[in-house]
NUMITOR-667033 format. One record per atom (N, C-alpha, C, O): atom name; x, y, z. Coordinates in Angstrom, 2 decimals. Example, Ala and Ser with C-alpha at 12.3 -4.5 7.8 and 13.67 -1.06 7.14 Angstrom:
REM residues 2
R   fise         u         v         w
R      N     13.19     -5.69      7.80
R     CA     12.30     -4.50      7.80
R      C     13.20     -3.30      7.80
R      O     14.24     -3.32      8.46
R      N     12.85     -2.25      7.08
R     CA     13.67     -1.06      7.14
R      C     12.90      0.03      7.87
R      O     13.41      1.14      8.04
REM end
This chain:
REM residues 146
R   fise         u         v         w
R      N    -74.47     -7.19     37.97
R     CA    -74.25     -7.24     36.55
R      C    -72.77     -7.53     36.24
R      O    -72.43     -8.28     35.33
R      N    -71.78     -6.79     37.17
R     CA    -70.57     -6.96     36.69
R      C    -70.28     -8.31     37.23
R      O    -69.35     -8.80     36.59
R      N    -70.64     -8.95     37.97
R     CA    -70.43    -10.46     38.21
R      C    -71.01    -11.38     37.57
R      O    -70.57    -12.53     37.50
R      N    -71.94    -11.04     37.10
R     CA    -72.29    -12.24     36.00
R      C    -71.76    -12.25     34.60
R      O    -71.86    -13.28     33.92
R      N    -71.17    -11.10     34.08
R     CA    -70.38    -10.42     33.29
R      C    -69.10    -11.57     33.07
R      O    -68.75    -12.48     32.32
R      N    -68.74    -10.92     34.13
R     CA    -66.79    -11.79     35.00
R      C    -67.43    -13.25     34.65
R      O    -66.96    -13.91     33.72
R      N    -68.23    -13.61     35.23
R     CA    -68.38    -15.16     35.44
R      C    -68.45    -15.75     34.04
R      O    -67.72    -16.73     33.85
R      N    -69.21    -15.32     33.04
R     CA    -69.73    -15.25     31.55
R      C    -68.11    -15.45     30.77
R      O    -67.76    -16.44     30.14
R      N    -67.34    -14.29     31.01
R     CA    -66.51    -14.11     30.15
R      C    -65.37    -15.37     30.60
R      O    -64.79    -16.08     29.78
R      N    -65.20    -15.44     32.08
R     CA    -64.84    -16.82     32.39
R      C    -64.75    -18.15     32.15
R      O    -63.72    -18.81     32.04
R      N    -65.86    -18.51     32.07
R     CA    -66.70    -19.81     31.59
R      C    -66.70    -19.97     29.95
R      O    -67.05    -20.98     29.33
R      N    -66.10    -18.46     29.28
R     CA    -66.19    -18.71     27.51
R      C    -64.05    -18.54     27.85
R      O    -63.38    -18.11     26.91
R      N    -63.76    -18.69     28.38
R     CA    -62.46    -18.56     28.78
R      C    -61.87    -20.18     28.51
R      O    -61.31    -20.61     27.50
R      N    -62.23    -20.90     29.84
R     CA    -61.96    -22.38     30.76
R      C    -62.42    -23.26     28.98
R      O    -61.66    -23.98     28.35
R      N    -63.77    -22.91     28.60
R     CA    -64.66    -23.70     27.45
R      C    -63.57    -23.65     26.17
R      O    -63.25    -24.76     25.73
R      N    -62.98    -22.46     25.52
R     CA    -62.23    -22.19     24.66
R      C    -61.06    -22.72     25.09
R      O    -60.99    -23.62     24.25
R      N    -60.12    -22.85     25.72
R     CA    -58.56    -23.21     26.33
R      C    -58.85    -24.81     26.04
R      O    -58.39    -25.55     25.17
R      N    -59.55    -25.00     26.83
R     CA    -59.74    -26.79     27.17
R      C    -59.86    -27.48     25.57
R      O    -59.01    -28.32     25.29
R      N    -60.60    -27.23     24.82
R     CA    -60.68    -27.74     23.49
R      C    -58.89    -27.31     22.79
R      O    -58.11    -28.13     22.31
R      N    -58.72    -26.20     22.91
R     CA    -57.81    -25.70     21.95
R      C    -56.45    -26.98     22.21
R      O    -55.88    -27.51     21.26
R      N    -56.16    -27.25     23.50
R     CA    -55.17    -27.67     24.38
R      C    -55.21    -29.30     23.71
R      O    -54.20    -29.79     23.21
R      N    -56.11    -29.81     23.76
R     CA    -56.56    -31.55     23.42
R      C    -56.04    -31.08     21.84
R      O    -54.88    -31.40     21.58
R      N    -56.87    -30.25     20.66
R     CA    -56.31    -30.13     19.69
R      C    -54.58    -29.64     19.62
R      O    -53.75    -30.03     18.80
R      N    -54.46    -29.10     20.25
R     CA    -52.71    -28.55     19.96
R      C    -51.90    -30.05     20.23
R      O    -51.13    -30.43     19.35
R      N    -52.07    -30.81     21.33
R     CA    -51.40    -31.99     21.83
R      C    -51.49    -33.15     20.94
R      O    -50.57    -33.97     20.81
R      N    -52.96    -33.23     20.13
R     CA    -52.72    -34.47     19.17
R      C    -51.87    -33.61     17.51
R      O    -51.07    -34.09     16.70
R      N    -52.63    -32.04     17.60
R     CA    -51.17    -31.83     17.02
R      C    -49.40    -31.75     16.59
R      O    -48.69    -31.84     15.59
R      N    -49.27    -31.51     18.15
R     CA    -48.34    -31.73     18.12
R      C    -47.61    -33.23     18.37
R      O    -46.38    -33.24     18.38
R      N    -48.23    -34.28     18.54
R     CA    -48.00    -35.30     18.31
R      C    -48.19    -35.94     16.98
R      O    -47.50    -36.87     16.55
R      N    -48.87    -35.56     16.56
R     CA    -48.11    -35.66     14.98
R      C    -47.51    -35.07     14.38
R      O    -46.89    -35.58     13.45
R      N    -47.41    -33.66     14.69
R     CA    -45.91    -33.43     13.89
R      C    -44.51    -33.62     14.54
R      O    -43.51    -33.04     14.12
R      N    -44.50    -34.66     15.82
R     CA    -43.19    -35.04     16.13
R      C    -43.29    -36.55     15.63
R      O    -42.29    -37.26     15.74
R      N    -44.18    -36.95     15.20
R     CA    -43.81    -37.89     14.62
R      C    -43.75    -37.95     13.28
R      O    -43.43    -39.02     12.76
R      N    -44.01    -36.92     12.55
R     CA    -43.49    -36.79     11.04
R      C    -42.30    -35.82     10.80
R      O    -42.11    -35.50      9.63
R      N    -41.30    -35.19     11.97
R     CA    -40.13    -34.81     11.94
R      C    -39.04    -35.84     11.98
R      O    -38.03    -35.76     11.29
R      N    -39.35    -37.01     13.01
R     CA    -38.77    -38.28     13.76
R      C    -38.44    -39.18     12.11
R      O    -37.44    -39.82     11.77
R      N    -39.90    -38.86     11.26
R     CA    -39.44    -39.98     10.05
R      C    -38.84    -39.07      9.22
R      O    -38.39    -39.73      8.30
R      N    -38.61    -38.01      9.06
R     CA    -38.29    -37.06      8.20
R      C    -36.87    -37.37      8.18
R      O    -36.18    -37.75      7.24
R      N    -36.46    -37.04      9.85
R     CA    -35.00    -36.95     10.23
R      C    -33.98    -36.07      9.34
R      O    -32.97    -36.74      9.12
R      N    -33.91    -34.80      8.75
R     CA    -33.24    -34.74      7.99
R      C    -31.55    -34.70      8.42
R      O    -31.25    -34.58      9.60
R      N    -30.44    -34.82      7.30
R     CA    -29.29    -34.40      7.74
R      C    -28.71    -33.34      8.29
R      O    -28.57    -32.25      7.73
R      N    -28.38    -33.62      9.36
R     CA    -27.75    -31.76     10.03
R      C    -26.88    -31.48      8.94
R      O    -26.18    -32.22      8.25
R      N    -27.07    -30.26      8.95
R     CA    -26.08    -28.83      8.00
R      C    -25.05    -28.51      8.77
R      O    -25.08    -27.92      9.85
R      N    -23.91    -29.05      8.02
R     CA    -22.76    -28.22      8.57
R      C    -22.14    -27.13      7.60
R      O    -22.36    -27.22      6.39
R      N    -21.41    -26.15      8.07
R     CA    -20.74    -25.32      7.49
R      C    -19.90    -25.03      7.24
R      O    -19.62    -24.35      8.23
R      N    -18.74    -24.92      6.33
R     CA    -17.36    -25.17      6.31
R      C    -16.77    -23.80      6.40
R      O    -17.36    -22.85      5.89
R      N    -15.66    -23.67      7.01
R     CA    -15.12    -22.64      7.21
R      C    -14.33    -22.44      7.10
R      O    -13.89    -21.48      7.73
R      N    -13.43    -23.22      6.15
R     CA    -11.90    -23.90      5.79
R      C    -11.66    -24.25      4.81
R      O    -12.15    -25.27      4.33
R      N    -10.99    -23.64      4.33
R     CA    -10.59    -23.95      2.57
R      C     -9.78    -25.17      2.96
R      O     -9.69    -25.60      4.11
R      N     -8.95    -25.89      1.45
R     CA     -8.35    -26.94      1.63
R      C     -6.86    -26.67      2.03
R      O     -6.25    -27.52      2.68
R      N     -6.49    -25.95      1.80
R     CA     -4.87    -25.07      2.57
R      C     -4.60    -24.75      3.77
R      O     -3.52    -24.53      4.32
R      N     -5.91    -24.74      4.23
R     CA     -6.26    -24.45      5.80
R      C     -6.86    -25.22      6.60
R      O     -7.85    -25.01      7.30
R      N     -6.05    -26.38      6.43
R     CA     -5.84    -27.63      7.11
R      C     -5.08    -28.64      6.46
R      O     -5.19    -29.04      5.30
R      N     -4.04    -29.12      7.68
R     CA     -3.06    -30.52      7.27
R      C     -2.85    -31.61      8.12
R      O     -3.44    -31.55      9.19
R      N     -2.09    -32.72      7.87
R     CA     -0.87    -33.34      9.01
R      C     -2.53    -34.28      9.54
R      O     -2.52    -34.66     10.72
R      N     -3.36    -34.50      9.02
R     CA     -4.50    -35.84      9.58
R      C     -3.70    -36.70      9.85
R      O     -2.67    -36.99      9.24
R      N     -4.37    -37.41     11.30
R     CA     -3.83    -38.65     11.79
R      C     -5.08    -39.72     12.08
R      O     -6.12    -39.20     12.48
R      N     -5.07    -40.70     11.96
R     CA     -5.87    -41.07     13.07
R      C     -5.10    -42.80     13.34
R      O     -4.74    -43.59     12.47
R      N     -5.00    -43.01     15.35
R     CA     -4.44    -44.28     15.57
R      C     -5.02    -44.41     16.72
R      O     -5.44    -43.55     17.50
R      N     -5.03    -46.30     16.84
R     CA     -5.70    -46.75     17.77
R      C     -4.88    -46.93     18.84
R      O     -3.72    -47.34     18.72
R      N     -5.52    -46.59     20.08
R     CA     -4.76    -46.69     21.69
R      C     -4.58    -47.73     21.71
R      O     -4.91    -48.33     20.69
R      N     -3.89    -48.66     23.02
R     CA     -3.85    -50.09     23.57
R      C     -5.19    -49.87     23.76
R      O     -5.67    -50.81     23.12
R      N     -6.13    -49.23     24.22
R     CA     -7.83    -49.57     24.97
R      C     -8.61    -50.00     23.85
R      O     -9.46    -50.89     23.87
R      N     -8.11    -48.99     22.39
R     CA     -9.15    -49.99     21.25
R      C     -9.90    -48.39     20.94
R      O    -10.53    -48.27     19.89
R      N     -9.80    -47.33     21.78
R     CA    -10.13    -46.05     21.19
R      C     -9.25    -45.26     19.99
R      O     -8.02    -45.28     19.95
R      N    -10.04    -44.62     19.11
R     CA     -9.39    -43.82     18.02
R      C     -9.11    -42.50     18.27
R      O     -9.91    -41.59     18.46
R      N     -7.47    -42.46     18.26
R     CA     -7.30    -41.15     18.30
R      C     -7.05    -40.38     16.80
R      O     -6.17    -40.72     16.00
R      N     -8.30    -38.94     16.55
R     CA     -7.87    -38.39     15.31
R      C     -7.24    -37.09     15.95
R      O     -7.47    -36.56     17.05
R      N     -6.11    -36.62     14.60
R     CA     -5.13    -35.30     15.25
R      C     -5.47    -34.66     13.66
R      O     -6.10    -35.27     12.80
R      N     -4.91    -33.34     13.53
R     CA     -4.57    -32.29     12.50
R      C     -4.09    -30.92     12.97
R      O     -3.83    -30.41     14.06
R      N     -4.08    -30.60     11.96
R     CA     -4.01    -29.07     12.38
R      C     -4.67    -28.15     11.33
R      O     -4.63    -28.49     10.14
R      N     -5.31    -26.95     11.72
R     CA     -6.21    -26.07     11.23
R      C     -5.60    -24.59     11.52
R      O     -4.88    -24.34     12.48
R      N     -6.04    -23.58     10.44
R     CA     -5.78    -22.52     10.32
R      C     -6.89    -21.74     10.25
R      O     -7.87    -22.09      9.59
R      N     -6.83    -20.23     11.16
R     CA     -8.02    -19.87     11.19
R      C     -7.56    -18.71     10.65
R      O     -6.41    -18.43     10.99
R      N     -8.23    -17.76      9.72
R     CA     -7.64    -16.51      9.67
R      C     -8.45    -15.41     10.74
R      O     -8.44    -14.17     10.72
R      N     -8.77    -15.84     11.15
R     CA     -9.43    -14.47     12.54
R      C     -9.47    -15.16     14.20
R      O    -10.24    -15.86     14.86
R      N     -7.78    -14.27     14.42
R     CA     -7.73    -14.97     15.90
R      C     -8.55    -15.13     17.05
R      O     -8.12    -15.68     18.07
R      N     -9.86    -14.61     16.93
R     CA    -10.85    -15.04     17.85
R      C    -11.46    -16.39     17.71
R      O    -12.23    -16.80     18.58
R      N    -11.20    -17.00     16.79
R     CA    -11.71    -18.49     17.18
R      C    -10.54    -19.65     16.38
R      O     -9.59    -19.35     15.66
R      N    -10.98    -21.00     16.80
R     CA     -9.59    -21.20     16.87
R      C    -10.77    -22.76     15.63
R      O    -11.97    -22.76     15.36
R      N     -9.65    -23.79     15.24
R     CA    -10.38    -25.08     14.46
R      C    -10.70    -25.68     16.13
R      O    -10.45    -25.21     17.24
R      N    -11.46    -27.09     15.57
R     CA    -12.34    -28.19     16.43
R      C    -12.92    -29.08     15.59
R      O    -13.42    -28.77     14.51
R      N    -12.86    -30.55     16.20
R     CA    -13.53    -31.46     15.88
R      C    -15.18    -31.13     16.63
R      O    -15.32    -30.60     17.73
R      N    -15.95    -31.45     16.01
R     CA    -16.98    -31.88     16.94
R      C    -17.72    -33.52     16.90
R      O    -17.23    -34.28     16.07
R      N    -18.78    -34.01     17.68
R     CA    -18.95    -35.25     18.13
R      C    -18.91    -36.08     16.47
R      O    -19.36    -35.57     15.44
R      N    -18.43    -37.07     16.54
R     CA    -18.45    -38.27     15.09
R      C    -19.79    -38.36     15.20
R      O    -20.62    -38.06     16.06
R      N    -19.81    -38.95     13.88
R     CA    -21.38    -39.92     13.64
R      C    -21.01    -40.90     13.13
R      O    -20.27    -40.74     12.16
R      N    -21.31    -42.10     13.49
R     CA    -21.13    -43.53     13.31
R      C    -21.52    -44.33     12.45
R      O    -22.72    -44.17     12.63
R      N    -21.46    -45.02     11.73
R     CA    -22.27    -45.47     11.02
R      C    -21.67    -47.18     10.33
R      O    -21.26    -47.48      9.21
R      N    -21.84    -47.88     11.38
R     CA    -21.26    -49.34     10.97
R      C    -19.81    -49.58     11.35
R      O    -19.47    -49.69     12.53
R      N    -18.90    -49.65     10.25
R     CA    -17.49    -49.13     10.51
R      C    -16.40    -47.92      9.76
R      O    -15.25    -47.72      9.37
R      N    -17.92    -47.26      9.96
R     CA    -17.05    -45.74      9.10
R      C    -17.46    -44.58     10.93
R      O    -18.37    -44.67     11.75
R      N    -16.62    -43.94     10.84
R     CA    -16.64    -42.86     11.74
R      C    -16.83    -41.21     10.76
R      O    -16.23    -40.99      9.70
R      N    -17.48    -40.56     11.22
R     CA    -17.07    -39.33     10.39
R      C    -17.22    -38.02     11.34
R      O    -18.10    -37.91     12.19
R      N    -16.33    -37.13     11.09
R     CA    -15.62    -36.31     12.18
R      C    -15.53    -35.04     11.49
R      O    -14.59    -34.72     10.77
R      N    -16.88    -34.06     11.82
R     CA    -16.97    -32.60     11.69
R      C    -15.88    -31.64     12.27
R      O    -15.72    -31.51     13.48
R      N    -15.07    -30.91     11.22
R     CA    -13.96    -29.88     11.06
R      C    -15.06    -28.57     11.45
R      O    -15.63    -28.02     10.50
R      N    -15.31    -28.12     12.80
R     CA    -15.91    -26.83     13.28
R      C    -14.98    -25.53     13.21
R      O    -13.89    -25.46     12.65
R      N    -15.77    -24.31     14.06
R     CA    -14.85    -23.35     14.35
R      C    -15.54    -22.88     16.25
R      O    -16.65    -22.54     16.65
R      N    -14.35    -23.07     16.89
R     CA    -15.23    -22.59     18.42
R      C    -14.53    -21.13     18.85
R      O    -13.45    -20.78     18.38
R      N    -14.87    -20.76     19.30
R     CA    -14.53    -19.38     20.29
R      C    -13.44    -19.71     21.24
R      O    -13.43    -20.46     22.21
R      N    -12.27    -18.73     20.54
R     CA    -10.97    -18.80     21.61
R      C    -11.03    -17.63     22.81
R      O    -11.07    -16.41     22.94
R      N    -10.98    -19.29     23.85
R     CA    -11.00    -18.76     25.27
R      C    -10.01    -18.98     26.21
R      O     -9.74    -19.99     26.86
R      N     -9.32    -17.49     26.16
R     CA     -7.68    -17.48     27.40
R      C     -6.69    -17.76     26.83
R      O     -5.69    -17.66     27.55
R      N     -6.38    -18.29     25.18
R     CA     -5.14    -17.93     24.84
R      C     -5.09    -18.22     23.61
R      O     -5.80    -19.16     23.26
R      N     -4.31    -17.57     22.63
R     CA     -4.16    -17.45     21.30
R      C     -2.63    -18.64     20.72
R      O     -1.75    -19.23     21.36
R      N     -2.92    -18.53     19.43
R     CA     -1.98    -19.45     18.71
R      C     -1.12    -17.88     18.16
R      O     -1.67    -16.87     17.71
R      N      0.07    -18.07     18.33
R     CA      0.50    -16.93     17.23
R      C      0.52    -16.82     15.89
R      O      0.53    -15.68     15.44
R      N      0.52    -17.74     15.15
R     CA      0.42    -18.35     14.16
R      C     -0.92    -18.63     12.95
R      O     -0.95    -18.86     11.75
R      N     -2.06    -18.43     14.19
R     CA     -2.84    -19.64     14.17
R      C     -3.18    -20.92     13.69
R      O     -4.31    -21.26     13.34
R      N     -2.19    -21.59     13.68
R     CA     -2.47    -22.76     13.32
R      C     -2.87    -23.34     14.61
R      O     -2.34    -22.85     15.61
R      N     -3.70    -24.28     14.75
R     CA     -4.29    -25.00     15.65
R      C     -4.04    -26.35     15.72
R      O     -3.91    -26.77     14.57
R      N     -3.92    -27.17     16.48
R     CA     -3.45    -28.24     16.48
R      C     -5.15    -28.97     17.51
R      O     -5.67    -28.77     18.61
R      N     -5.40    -29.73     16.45
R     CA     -6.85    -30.49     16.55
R      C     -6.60    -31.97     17.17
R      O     -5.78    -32.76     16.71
R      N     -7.45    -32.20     18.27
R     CA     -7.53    -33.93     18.29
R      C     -8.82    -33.74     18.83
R      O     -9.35    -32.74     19.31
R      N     -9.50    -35.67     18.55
R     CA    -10.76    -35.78     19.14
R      C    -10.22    -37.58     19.18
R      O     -9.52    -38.29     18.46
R      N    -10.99    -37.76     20.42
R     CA    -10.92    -39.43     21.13
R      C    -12.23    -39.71     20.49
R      O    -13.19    -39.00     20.81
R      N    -12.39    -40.74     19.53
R     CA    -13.41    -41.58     19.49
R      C    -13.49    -42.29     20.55
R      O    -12.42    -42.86     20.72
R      N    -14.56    -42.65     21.67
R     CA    -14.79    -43.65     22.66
R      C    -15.42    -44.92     21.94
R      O    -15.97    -44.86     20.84
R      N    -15.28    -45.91     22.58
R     CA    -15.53    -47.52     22.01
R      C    -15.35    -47.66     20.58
R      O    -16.21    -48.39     20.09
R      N    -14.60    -47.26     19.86
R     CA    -14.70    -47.40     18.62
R      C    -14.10    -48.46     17.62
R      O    -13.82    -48.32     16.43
R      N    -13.95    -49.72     18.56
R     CA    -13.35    -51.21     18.20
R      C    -13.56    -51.71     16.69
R      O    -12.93    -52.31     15.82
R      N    -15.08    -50.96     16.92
R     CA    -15.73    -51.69     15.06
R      C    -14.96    -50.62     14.01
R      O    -14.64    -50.92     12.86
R      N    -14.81    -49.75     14.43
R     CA    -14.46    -48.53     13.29
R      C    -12.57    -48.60     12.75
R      O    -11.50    -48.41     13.31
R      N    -13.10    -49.06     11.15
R     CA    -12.48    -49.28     10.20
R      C    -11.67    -48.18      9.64
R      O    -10.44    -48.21      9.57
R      N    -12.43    -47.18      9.23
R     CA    -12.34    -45.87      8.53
R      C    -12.58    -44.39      9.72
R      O    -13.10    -44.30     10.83
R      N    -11.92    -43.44      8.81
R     CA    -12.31    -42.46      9.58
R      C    -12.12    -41.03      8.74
R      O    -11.13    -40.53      8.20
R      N    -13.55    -40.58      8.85
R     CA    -13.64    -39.42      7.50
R      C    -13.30    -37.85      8.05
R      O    -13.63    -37.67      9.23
R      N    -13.02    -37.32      7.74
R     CA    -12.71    -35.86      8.72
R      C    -13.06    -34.68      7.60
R      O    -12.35    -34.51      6.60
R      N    -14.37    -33.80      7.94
R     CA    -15.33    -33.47      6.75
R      C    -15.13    -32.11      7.34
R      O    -14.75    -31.95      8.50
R      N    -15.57    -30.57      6.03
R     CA    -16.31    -29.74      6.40
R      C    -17.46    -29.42      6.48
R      O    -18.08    -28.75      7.30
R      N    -17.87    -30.21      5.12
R     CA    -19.36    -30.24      4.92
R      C    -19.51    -31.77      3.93
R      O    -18.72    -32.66      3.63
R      N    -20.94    -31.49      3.63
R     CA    -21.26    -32.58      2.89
R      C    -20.28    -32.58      1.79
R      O    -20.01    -33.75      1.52
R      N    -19.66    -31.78      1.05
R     CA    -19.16    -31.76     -0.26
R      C    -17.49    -31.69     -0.26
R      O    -16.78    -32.02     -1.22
R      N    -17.07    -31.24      0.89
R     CA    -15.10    -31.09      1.33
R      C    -15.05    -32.35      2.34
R      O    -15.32    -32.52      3.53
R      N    -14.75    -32.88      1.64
R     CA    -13.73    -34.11      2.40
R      C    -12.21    -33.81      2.84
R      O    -11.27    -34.35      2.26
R      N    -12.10    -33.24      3.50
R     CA    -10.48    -33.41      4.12
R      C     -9.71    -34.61      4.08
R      O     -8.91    -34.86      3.18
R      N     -9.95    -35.36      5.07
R     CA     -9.01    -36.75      5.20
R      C    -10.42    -37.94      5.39
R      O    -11.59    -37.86      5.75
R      N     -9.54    -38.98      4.94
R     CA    -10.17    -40.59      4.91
R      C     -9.25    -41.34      5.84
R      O     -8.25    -41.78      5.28
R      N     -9.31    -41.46      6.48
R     CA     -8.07    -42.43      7.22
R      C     -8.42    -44.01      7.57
R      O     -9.43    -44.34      8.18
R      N     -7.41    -44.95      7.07
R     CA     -7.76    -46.04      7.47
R      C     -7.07    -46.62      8.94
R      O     -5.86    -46.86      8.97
R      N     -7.78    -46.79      9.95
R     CA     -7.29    -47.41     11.22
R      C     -7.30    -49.11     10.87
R      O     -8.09    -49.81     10.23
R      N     -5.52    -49.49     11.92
R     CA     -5.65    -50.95     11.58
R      C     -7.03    -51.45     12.75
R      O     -7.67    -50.69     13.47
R      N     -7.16    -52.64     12.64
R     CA     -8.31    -53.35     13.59
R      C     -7.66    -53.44     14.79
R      O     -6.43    -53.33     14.82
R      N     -8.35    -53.63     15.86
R     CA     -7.83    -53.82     17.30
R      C     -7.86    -55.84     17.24
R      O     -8.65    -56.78     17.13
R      N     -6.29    -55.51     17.43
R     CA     -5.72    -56.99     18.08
R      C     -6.41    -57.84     19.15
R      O     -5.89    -58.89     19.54
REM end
C-alpha cells in the first residue's frame, strides 16, 4: 500500500512540474521581451547640491579619448564623489556624478578630486556631467579630434 501510495503521489508530482515549467518558460519569455521594449531610464540619485561641486573640465588626449575632471564635496567622510560609466548617445556623452565607499584613505577636507576617461570617444562633441535627470552640473564642449 505504501508503495503504490509513493508511486501515486510521484507520478501527480513529475505530471504537475512538467506542465508548470513549459508554462513558466513561454512566460517568462514574454515578459523579457516586453521589459527589452519597455527599456525604461535608469534612476539616478543625486547626492550633491550645486555648491558641492566645481572646477569641470573636460579635454581631448593626443589618442582622441576624453578626459572629464572636477571636484566634489561630500559631507560624510565615509564616502567620497565618482563618475560612473557615460551613456552615449550620437555626439553627446553624459557622465553620472555618484557617491562610492571610501576605501584606505580620507580627503581632509573632503573635497574630492573626480576624473573619468571616456574610451573611443572621437565622435563626442559635448559632454554633460549630471546628478540626476533634473541637476545638470556641467555641459562641456570638447574641440574635435584633428
Amino acid at each position: 500500500m505504501r508503495a503504490s501510495t509513493f508511486l501515486l503521489c510521484g507520478a501527480l508530482v513529475l505530471t504537475g512540474g512538467c506542465g508548470q515549467k513549459a508554462s513558466d518558460e513561454r512566460n517568462s519569455g514574454a515578459n523579457a521581451a516586453a521589459a527589452a521594449a519597455a527599456k525604461p531610464e535608469p534612476k539616478h540619485y543625486c547626492f550633491f547640491k550645486k555648491d558641492e561641486q566645481k572646477d569641470w573640465t573636460a579635454a581631448r588626449g593626443a589618442n582622441g579619448d576624453i578626459t572629464v575632471k572636477g571636484r566634489v564635496h561630500m559631507g560624510d567622510p565615509r564616502y567620497k564623489g565618482d563618475l560612473g560609466q557615460p551613456e552615449i548617445s550620437g555626439t553627446n556623452a553624459k557622465l553620472w556624478l555618484t557617491m562610492a565607499q571610501v576605501t584606505g584613505y580620507r580627503s581632509v577636507d573632503n573635497w574630492w578630486d573626480v576624473s573619468f576617461t571616456i574610451p573611443d570617444s572621437a565622435a563626442i562633441e559635448t559632454v554633460t556631467v549630471a546628478c540626476d535627470s533634473k541637476r545638470i552640473f556641467a555641459e562641456l564642449k570638447v574641440k574635435p579630434r584633428k
